[in-house]
N, C-alpha and C positions, 0 to 999 in steps of 0.2 A: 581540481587535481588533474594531474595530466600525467595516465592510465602508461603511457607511453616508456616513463621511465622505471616502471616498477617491475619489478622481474615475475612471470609469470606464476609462481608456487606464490607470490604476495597478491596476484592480484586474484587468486583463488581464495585464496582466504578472506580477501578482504571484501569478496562479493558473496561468502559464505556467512560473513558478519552480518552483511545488512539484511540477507533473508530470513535469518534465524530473529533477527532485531525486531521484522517486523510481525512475527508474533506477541511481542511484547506489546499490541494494540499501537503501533508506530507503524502504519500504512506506508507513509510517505517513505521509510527507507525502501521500501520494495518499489516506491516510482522511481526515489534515485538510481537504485540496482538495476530496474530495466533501461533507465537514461543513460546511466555510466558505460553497462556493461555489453548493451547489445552488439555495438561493432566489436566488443572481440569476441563476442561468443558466437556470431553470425555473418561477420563481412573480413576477418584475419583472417589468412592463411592458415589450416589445422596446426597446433601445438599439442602435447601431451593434457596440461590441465583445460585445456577447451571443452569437451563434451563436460564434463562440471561444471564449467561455469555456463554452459549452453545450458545446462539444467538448471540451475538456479536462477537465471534469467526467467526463464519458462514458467518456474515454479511461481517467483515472483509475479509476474506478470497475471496468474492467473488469482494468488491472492488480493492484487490491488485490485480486480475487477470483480471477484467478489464481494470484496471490502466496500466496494462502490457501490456494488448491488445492493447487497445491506443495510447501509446508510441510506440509501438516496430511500429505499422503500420505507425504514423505519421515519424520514420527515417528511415524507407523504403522507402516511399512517398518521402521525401524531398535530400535524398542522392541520388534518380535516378535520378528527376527530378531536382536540383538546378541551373544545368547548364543551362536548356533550358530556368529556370523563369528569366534569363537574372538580369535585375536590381533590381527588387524585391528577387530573390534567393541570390542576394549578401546584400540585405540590411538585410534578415533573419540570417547572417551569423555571427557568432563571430568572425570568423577568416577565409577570404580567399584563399581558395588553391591557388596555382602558377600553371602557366600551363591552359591546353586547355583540353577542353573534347570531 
């Protein structure tokens, strides 16, 4: 999509879209929204809807890294310990190793 041709009251909206989105446990819109958005909300000339979208960026940015945080720790957490949560670590499982640990 090319940011360029969309008049700025659109592209306020449409970077309010994808922050709101990625509450929806959709992470990845909030990568797009800081990829898409950061050169206009940090390297344009000031416009009227800039600081909005300089905060939505922001905001995003801080939920995708916690988002990251939370994941990467909970398959740390469960890759050491799966073995030992015995029948619950198998029923958390999509697919059961073979073999002993």
């Amino acid at each position: 999509m090319n940011l360029e041709r969309i008049p700025n009251e659109e592209k306020l909206s449409l970077c309010r879209r994808y922050y709101l989105g990625g509450f929806a446990f959709l992470p990845f819109l909030w990568l797009v929204n800081v990829l898409w958005f950061f050169k206009e909300a940090f390297l344009k000339p000031a416009y009227t809807e800039q600081p909005q979208i300089k905060s939505y960026v922001k905001k995003s940015a801080l939920g995708l890294i916690l988002w990251v945080a939370v994941l990467t720790t909970w398959i740390t957490i469960f890759q050491h310990f799966r073995a030992r949560w015995g029948e619950v670590g198998d029923y958390l499982s999509f697919t059961i190793p073979l073999g002993s640990a």
